[in-house]
C-alpha positions in Angstrom: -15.1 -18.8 -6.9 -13.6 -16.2 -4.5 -10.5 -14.3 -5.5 -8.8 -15.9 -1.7 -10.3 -19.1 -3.2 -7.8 -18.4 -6.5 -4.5 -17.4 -4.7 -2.6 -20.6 -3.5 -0.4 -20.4 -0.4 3.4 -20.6 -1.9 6.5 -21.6 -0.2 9.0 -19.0 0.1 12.1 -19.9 -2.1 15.3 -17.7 -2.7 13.6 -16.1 -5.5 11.0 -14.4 -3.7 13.3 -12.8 -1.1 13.6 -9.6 -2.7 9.7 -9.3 -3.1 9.0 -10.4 0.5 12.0 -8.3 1.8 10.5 -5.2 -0.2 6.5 -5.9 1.6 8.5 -6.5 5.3 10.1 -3.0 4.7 7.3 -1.5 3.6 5.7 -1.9 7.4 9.0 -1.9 9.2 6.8 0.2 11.4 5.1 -2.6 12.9 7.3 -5.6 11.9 10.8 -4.2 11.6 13.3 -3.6 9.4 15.1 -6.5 8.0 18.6 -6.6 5.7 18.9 -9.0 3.2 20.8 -11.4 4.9 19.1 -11.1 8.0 15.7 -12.6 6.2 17.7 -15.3 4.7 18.7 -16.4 8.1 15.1 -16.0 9.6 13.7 -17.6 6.6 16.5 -20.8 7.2 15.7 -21.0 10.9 11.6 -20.8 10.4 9.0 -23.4 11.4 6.8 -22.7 8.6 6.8 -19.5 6.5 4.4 -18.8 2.9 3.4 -16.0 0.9 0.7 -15.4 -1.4 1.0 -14.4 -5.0 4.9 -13.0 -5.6 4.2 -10.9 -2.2 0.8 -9.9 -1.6 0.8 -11.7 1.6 3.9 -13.5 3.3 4.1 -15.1 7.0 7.0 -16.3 8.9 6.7 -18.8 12.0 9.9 -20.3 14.3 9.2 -23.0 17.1 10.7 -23.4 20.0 14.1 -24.8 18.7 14.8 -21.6 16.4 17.7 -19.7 16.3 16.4 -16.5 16.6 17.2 -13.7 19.3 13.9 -11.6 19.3 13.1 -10.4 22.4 9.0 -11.6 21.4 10.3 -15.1 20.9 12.2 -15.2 23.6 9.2 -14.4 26.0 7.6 -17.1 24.3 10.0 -19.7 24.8 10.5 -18.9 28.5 7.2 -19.8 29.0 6.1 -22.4 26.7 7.7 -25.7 26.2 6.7 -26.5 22.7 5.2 -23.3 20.5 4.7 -22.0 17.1 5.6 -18.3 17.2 4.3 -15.9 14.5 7.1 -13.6 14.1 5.4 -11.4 10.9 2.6 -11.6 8.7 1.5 -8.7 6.6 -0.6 -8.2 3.8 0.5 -5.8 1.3 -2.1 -2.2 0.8 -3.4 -3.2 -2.5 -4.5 -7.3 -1.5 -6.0 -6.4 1.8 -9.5 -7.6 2.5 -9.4 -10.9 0.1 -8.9 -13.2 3.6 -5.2 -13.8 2.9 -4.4 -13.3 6.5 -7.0 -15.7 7.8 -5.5 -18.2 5.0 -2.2 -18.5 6.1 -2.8 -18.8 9.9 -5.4 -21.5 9.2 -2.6 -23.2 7.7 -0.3 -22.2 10.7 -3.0 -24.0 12.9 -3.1 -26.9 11.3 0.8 -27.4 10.4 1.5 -26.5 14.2 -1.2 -29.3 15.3 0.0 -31.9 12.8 3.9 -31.1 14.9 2.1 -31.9 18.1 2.2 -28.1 19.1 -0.6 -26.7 21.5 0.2 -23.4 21.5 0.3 -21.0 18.3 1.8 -17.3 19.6 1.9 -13.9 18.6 2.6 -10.0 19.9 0.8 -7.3 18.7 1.5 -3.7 19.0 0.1 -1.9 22.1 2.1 1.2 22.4 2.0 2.4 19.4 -1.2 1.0 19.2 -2.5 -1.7 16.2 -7.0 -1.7 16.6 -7.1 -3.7 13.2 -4.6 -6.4 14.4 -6.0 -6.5 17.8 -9.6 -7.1 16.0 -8.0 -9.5 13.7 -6.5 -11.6 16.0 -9.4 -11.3 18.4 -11.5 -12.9 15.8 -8.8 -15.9 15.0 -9.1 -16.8 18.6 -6.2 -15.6 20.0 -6.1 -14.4 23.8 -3.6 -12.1 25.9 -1.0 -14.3 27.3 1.4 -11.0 29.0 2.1 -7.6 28.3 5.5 -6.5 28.0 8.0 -2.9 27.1 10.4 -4.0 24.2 13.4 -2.6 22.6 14.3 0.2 25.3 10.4 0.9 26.3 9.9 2.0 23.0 7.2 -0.1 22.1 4.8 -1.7 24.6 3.2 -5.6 22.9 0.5 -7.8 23.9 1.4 -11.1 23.7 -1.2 -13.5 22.7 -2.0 -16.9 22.1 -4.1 -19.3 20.5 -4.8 -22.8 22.2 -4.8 -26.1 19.5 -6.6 -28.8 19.9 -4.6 -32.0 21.2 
């Protein structure tokens, strides 16, 4: 049995906050920094969100009736009536390459079907750059949707998608 096989997607409760919070800090570079209080919120107003282990993986998902004023999900729900937006998965250094990323959007695929959702999207870093997302994604079936500058030009994202079956 594989170790992915072993490691059962969790919900995350109020316990685990500090641990996710701690892994979303960690790669604040490509995800952003987050307070406390500010993951609470995001974590009240998600879709879907999970983590593996205590935090060797987490993901966080919002549809289109979030409360939530990311520029990312905004593009989304201009365009899209009914989405599941990926706002951050990351999988921490030391569980990488056990398939925990490919587990948890599986699960986003199917949890977004079962809600009647056709559309599952994402950005991805262009500017500064992000090959082992792009690859990643790439692989999961995701497509470019747009292409747009974010927070002052200081980042340039891809914005992808992934079609669901009806």
């Amino acid at each position: 049995m594989s170790d992915t096989a072993l490691s059962p997607v969790l919900p995350v409760t109020s316990d685990a906050l500090p641990a996710i919070l701690e892994l979303n800090n960690e790669h604040a570079r490509e995800l952003s920094w987050l307070e406390p209080e500010r993951l609470a919120h995001l974590v009240s107003e998600a879709f879907w969100t999970a983590r593996v282990g205590e935090a060797d993986a987490f993901l966080l998902t919002f549809d289109q009736d979030a409360d939530y004023d990311s520029p990312n999900f905004l593009w989304f729900r201009d365009r899209y009536p009914r989405f599941v937006y990926v706002d951050r998965i990351v999988v921490a250094k030391h569980a990488r390459g056990r398939g925990l990323a490919r587990k948890l959007y599986e699960q986003v695929f199917a949890r977004a079907q079962a809600a009647g959702h056709s559309v599952v999207g994402c950005e991805v870093n262009f500017n500064p750059p992000n090959p082992e997302s792009d690859a990643f994604h790439a692989a999961m079936g995701f497509e470019e949707a747009g292409l747009a500058d974010v927070y002052g030009g200081e980042r340039t994202v891809r914005y992808l998608i992934r079609r669901l079956q009806a």
